[in-house]
PDB file as gemmi writes it, atoms N, CA and C in Angstrom:
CRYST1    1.000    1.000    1.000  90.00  90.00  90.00 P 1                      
ATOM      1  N   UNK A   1     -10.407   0.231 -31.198  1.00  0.00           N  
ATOM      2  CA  UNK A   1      -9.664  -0.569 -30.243  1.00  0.00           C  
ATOM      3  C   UNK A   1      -8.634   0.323 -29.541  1.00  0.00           C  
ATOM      4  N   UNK A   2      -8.726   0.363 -28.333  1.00  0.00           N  
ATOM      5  CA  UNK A   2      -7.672   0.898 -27.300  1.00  0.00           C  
ATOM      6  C   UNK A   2      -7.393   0.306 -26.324  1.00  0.00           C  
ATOM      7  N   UNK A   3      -6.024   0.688 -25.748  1.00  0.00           N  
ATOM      8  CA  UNK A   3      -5.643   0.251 -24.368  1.00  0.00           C  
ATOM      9  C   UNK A   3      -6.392   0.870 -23.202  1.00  0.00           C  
ATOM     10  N   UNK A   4      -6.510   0.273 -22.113  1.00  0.00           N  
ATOM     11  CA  UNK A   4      -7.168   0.671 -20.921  1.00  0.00           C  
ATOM     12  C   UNK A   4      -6.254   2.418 -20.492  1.00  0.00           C  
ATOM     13  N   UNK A   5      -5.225   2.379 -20.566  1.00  0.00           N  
ATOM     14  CA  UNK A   5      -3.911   3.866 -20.692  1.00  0.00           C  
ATOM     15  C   UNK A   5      -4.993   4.621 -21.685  1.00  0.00           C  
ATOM     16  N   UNK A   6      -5.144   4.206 -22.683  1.00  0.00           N  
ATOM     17  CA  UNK A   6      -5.484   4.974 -23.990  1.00  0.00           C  
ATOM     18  C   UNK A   6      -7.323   5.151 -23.335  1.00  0.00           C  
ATOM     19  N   UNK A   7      -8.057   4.990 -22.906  1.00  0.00           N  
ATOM     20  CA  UNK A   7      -8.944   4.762 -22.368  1.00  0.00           C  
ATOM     21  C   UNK A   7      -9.155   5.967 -21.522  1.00  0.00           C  
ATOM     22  N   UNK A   8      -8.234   5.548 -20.006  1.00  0.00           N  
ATOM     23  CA  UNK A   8      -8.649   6.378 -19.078  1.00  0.00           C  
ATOM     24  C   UNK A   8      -7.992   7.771 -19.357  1.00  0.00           C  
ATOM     25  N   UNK A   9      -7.023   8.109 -20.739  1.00  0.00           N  
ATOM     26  CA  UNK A   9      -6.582   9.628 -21.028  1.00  0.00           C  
ATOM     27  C   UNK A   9      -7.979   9.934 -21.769  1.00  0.00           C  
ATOM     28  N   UNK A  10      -8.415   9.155 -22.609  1.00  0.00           N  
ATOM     29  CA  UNK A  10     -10.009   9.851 -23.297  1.00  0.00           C  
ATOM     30  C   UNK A  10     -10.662  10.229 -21.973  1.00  0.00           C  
ATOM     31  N   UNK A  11     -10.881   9.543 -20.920  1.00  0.00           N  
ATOM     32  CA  UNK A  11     -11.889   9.788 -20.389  1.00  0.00           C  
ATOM     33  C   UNK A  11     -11.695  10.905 -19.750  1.00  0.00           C  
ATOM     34  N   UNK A  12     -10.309  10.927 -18.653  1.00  0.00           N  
ATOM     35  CA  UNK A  12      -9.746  12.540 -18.757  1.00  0.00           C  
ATOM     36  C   UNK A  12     -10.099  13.330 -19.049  1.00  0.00           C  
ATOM     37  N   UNK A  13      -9.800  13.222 -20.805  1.00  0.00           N  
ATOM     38  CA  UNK A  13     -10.095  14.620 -21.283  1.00  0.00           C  
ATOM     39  C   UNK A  13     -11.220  15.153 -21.167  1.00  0.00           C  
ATOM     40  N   UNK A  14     -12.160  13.874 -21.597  1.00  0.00           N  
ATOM     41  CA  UNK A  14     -13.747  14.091 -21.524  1.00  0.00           C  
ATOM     42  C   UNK A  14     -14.252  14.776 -20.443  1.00  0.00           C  
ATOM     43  N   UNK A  15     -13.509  14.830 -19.125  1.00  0.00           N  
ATOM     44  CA  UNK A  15     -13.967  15.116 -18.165  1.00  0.00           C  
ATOM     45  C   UNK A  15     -13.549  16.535 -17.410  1.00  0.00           C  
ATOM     46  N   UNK A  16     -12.306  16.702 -18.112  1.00  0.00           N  
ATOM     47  CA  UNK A  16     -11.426  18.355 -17.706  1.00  0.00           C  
ATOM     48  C   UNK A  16     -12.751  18.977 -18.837  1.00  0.00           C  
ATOM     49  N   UNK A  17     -12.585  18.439 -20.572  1.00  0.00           N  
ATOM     50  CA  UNK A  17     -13.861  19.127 -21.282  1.00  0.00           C  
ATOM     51  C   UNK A  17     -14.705  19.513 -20.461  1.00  0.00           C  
ATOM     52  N   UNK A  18     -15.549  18.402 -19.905  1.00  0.00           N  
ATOM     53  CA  UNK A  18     -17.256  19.219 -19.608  1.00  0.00           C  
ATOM     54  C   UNK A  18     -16.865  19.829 -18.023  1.00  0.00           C  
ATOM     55  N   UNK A  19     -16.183  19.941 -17.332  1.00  0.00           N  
ATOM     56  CA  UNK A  19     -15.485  20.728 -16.340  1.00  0.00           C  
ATOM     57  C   UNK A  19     -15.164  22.281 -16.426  1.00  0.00           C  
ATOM     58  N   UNK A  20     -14.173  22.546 -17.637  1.00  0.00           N  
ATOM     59  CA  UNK A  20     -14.109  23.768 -18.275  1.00  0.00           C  
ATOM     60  C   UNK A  20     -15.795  24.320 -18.751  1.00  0.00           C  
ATOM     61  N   UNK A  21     -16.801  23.644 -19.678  1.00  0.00           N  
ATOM     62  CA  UNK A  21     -17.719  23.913 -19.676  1.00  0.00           C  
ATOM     63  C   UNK A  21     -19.003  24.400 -18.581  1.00  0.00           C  
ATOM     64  N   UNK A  22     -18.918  24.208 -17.667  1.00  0.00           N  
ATOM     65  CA  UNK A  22     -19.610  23.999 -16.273  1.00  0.00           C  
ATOM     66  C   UNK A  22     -18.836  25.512 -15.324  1.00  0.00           C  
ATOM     67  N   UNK A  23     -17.482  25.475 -15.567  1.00  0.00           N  
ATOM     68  CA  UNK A  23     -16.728  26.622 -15.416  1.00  0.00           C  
ATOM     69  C   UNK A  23     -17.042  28.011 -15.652  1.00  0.00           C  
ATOM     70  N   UNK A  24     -17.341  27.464 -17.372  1.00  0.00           N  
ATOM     71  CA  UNK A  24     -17.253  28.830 -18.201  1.00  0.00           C  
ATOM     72  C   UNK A  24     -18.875  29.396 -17.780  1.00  0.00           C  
ATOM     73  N   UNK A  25     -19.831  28.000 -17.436  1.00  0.00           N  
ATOM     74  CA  UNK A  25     -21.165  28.779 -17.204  1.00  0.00           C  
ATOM     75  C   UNK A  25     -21.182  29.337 -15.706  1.00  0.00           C  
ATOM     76  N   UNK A  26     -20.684  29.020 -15.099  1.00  0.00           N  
ATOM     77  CA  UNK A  26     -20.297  29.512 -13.989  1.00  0.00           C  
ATOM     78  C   UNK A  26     -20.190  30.574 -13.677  1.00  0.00           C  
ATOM     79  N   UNK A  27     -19.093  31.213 -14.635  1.00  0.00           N  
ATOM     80  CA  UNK A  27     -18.409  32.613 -14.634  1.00  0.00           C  
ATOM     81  C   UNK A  27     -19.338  33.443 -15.520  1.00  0.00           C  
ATOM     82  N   UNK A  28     -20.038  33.179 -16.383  1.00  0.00           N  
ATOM     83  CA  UNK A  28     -21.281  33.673 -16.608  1.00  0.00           C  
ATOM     84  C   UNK A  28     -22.170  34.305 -15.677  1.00  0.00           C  
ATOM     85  N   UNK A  29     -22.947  33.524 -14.983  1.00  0.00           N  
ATOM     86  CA  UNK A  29     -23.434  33.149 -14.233  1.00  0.00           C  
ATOM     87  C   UNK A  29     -23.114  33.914 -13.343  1.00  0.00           C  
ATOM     88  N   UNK A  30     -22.135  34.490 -12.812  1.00  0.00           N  
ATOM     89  CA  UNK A  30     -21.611  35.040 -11.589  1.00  0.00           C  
ATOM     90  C   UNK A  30     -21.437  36.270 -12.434  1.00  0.00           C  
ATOM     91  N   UNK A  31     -21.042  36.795 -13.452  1.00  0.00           N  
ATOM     92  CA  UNK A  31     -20.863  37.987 -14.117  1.00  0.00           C  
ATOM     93  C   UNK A  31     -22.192  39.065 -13.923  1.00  0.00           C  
ATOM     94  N   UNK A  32     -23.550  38.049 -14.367  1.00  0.00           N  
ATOM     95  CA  UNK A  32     -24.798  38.645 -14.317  1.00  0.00           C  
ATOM     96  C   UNK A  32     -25.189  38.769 -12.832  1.00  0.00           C  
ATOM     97  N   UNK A  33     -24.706  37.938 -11.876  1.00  0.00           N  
ATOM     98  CA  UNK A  33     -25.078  38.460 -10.878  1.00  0.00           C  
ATOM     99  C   UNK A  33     -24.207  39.846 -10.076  1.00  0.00           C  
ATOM    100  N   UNK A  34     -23.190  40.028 -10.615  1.00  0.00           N  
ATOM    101  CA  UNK A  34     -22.551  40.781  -9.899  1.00  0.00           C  
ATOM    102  C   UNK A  34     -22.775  42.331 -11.201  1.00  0.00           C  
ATOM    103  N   UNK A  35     -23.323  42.216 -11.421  1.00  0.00           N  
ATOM    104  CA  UNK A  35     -23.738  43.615 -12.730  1.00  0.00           C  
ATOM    105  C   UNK A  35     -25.557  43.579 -12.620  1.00  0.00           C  
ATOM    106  N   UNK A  36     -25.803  43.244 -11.342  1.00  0.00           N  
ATOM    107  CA  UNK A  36     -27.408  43.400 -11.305  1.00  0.00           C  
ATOM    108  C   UNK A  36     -27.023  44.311 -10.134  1.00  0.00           C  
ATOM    109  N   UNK A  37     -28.212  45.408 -10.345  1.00  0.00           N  
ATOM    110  CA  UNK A  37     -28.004  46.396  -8.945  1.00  0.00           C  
ATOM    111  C   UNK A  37     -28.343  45.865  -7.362  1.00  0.00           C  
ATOM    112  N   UNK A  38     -27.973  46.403  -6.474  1.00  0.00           N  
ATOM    113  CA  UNK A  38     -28.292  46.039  -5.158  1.00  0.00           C  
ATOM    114  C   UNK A  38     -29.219  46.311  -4.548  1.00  0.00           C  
ATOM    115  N   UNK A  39     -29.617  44.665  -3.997  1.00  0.00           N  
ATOM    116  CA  UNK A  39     -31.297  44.972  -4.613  1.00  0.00           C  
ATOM    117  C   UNK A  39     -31.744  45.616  -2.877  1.00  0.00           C  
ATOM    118  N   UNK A  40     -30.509  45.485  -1.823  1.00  0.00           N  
ATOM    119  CA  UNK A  40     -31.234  45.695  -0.438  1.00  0.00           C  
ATOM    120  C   UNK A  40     -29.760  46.731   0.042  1.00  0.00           C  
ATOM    121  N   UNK A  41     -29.879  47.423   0.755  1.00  0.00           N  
ATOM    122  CA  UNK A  41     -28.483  48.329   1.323  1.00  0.00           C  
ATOM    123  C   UNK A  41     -28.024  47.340   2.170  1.00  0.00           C  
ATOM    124  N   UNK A  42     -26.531  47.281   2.260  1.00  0.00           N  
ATOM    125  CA  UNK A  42     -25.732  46.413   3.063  1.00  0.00           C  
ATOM    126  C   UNK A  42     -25.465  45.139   2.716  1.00  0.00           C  
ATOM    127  N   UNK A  43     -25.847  44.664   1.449  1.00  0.00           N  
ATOM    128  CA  UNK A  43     -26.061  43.511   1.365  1.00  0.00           C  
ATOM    129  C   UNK A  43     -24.480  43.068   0.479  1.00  0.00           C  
ATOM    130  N   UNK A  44     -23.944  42.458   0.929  1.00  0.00           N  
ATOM    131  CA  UNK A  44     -22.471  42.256   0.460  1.00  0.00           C  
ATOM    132  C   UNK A  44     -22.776  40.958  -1.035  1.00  0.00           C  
ATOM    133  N   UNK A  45     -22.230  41.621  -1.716  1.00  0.00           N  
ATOM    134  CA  UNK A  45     -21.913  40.660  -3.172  1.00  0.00           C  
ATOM    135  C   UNK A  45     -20.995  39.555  -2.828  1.00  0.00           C  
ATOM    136  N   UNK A  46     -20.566  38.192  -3.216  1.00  0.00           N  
ATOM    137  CA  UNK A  46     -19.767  37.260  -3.264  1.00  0.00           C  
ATOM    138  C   UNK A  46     -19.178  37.479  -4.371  1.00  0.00           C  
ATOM    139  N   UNK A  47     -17.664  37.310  -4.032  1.00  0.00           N  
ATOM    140  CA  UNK A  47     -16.938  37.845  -4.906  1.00  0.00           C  
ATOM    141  C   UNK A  47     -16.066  37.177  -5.854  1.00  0.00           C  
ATOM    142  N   UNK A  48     -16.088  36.285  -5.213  1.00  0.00           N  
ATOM    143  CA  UNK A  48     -15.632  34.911  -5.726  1.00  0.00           C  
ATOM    144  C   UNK A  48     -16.176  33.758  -6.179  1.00  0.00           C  
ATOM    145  N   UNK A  49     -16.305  33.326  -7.848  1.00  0.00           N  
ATOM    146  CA  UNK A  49     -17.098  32.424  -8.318  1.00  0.00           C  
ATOM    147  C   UNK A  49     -17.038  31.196  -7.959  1.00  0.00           C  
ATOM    148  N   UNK A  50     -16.093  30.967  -7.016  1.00  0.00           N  
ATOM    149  CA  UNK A  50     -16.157  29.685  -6.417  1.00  0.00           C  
ATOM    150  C   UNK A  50     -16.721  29.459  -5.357  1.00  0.00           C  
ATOM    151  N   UNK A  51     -17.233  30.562  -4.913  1.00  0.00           N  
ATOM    152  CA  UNK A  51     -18.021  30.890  -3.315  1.00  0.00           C  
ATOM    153  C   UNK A  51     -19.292  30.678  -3.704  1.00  0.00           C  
ATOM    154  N   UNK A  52     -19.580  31.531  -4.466  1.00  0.00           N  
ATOM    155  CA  UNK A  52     -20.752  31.548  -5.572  1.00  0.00           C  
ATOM    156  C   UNK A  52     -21.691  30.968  -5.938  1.00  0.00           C  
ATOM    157  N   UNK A  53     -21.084  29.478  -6.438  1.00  0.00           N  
ATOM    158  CA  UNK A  53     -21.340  28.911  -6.617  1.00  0.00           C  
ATOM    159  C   UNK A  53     -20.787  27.324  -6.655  1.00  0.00           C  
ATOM    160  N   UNK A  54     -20.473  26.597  -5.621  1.00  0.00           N  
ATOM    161  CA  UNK A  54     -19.293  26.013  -5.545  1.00  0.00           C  
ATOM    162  C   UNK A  54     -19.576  24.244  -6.338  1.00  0.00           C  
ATOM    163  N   UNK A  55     -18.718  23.647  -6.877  1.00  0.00           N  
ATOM    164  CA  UNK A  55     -19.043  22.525  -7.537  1.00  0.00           C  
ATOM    165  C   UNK A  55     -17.819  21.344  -7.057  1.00  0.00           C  
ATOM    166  N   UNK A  56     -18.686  20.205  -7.057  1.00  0.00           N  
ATOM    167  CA  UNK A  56     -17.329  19.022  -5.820  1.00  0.00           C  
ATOM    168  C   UNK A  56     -16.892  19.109  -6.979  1.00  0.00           C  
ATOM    169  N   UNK A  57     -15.566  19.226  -7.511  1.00  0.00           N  
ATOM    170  CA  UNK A  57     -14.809  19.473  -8.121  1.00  0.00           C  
ATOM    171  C   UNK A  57     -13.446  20.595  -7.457  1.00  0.00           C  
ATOM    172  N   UNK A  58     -13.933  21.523  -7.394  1.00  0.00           N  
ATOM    173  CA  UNK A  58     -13.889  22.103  -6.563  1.00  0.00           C  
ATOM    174  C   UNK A  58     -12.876  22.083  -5.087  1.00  0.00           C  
ATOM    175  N   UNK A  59     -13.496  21.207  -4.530  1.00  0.00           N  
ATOM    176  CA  UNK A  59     -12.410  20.564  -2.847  1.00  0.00           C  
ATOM    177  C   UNK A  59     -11.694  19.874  -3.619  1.00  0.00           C  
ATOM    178  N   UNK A  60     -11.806  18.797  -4.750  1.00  0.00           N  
ATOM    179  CA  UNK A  60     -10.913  17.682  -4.980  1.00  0.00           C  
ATOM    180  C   UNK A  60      -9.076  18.642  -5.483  1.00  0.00           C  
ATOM    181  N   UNK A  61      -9.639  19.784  -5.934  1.00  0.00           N  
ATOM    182  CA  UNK A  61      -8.513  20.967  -6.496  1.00  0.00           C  
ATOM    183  C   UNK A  61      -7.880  21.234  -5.221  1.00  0.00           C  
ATOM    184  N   UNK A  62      -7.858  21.366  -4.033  1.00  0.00           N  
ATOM    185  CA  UNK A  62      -7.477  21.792  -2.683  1.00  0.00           C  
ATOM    186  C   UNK A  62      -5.918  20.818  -2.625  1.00  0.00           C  
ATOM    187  N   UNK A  63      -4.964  21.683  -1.776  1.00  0.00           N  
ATOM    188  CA  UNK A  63      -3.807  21.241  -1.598  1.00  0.00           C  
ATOM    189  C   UNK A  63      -4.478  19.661  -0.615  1.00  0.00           C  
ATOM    190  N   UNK A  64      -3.395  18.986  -0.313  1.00  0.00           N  
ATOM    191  CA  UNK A  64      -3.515  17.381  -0.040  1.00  0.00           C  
ATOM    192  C   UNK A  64      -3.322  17.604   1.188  1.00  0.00           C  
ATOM    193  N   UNK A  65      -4.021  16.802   2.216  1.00  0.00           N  
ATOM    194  CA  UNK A  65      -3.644  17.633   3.597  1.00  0.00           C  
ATOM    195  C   UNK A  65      -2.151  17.112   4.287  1.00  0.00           C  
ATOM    196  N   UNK A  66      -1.637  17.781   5.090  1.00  0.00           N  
ATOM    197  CA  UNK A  66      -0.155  17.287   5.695  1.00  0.00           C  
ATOM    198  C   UNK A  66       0.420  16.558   6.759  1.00  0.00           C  
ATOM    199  N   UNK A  67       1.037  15.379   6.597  1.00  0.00           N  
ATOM    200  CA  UNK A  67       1.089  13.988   7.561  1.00  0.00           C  
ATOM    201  C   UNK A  67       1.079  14.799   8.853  1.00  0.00           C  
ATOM    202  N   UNK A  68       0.449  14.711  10.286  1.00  0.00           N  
ATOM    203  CA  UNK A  68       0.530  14.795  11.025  1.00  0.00           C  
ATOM    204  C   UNK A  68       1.294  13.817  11.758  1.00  0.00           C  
ATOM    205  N   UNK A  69       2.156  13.231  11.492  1.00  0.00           N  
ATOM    206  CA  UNK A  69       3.246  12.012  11.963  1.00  0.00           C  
ATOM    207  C   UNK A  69       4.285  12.547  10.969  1.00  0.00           C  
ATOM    208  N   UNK A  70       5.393  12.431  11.983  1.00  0.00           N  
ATOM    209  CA  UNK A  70       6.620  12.705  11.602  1.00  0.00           C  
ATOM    210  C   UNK A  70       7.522  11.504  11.036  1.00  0.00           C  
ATOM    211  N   UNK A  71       8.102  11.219  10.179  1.00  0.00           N  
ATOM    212  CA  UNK A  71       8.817   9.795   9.920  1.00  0.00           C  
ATOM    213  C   UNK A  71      10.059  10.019  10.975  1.00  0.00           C  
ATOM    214  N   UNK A  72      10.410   8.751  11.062  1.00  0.00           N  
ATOM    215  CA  UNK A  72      10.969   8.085  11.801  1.00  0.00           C  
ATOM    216  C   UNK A  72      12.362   7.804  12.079  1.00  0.00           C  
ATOM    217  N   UNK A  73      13.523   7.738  12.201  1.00  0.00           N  
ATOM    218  CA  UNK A  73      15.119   7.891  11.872  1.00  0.00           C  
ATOM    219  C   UNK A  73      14.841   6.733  10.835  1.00  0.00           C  
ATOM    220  N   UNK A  74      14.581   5.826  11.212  1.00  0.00           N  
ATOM    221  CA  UNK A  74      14.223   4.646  10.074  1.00  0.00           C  
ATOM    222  C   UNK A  74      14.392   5.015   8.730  1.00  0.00           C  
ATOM    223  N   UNK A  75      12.979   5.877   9.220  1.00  0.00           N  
ATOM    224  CA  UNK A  75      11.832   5.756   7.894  1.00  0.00           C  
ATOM    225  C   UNK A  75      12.484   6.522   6.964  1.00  0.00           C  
ATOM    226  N   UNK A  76      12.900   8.260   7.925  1.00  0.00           N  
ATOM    227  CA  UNK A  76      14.233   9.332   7.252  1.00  0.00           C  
ATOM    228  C   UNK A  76      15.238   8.510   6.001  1.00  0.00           C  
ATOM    229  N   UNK A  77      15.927   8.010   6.845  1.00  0.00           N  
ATOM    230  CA  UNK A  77      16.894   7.023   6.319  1.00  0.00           C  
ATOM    231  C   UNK A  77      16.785   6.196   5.004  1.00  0.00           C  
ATOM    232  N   UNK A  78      15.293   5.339   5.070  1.00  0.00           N  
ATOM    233  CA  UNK A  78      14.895   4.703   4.148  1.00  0.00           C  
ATOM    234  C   UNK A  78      14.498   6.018   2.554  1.00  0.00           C  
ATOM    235  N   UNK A  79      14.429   6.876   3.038  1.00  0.00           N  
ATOM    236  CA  UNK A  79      13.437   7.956   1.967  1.00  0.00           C  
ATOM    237  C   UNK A  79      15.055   8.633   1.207  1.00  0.00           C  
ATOM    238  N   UNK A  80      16.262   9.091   2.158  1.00  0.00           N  
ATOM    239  CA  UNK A  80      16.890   9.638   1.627  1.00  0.00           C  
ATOM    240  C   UNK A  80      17.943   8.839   0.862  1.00  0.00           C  
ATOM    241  N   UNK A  81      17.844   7.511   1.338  1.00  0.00           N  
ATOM    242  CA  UNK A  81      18.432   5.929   0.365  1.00  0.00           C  
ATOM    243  C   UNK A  81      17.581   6.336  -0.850  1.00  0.00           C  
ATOM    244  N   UNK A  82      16.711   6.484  -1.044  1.00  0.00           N  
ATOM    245  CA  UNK A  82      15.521   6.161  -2.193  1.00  0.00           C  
ATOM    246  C   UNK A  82      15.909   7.349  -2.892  1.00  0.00           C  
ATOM    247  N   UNK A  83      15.943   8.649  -2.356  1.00  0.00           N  
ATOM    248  CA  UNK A  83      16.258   9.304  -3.345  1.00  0.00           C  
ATOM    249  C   UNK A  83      17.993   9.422  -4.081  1.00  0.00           C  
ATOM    250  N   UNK A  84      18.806   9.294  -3.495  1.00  0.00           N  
ATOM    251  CA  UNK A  84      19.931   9.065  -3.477  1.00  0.00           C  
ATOM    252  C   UNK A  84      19.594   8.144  -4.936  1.00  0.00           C  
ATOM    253  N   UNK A  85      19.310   7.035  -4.827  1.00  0.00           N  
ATOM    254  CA  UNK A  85      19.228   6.198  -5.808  1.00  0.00           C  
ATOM    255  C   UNK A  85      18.121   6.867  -6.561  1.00  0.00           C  
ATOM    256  N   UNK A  86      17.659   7.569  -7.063  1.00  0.00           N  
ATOM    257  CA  UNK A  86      16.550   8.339  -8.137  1.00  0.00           C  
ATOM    258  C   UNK A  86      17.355   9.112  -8.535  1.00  0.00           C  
ATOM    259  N   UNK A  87      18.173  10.368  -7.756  1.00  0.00           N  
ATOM    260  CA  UNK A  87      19.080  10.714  -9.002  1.00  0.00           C  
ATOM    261  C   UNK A  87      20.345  10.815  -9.309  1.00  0.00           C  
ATOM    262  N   UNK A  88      20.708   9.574  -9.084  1.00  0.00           N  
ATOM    263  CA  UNK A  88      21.377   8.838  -9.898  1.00  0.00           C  
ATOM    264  C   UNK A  88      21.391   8.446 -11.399  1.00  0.00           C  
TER     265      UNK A  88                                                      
END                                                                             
């Protein structure tokens, strides 16, 4: 018996787990290719295991993109009330 809290941290974990796993074969994976000789002249190696081989996981890790709207004297106003009162 668990809470739905207690729940979605198992599942979490469960999921950073087989993440790290998928990772680690990854970097494997990219080790053997980059220690195999070159098989054509000019041919540039990827150097980066995330290039490599890339997994949606992956973009979701990417910084959050940035409001293209500016707040508002309002809105200013309302945000620096809010924090004002946080640390407190």
């Amino acid at each position: 018996m668990t809470t739905w809290v207690e729940l979605r941290a198992l599942e979490k974990g469960w999921e950073e787990a087989e993440h790290r796993e998928w990772e680690r074969a990854r970097f494997v994976a990219h080790l053997n290719y980059l220690c195999q000789p070159v098989w054509s002249k000019g041919s540039p190696k990827e150097k980066d295991p995330r290039r490599f081989h890339p997994f949606p996981w992956d973009k979701t890790a990417a910084a959050p993109p940035k409001a293209d709207k500016q707040p508002t004297k309002r809105e200013e106003k309302k945000l620096n009330e809010l924090f004002k009162s946080i640390k407190k």
